[in-house]
N, C-alpha and C positions, 0 to 999 in steps of 0.2 A: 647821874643824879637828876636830869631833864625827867626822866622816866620814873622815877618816884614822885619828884612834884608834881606833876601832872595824871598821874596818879591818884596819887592824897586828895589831891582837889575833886575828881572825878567820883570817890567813893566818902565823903566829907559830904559833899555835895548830893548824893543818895542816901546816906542815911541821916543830913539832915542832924548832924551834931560833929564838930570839930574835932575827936579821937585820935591820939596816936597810932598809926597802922604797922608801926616797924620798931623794933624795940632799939634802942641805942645802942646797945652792947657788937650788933650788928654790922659790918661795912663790905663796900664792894673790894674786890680786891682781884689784879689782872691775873692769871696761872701764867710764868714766862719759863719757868724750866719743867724738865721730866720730873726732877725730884719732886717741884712741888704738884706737878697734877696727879705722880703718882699719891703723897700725902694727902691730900684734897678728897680723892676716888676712897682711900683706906678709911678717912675719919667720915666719909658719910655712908660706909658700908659698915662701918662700927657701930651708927648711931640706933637702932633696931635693937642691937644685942645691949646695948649700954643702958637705955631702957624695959630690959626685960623681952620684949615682943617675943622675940627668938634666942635660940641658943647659940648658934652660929650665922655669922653674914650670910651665908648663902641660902640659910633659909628662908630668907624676907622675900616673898612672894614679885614683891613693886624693885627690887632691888636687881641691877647690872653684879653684883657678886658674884654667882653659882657663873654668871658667863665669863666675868676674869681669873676666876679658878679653875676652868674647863672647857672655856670658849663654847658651852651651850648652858640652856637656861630659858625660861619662859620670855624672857624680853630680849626683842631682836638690838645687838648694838650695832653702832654702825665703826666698820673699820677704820681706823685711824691710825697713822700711819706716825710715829714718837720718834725722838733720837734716841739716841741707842745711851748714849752718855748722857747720864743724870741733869749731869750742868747745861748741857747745850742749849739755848733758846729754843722756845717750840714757836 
């Protein structure tokens, strides 16, 4: 949260008019099992096709998809090493 206020302050302070830069609906939130980082990775590879852009995840250019369905793809990811078991803490 340190890093938003300070933040806000810094870009408030450059444009010189007090505006909200983050919408409310919004919050941080820690990923602590597989399930949910695999949920997390699913709904921001959906977000492309949910809006029209593309027809399928993997065709989103800026998108990690085409390399979790194929382990290649224009953006290099970096190896990351999961529990095998959904529930386990990562």
């Amino acid at each position: 949260m340190r890093i938003k206020i300070a933040a806000y302050r810094r870009i408030s302070k450059a444009r010189e008019c007090p505006q909200p830069i983050w919408q409310n609906r919004f919050y941080d939130h820690i990923i602590r099992t597989r399930t949910e980082f695999d949920q997390t990775v699913e709904y921001i590879h959906q977000n492309p096709v949910e809006k029209g852009l593309v027809k399928i995840q993997a065709d989103w250019m800026w998108s990690s998809a085409a390399w979790y369905a194929n382990q290649t793809g224009p953006l290099e990811i970096d190896d990351v090493h999961l529990p095998l078991n959904p529930e386990d803490k990562i």
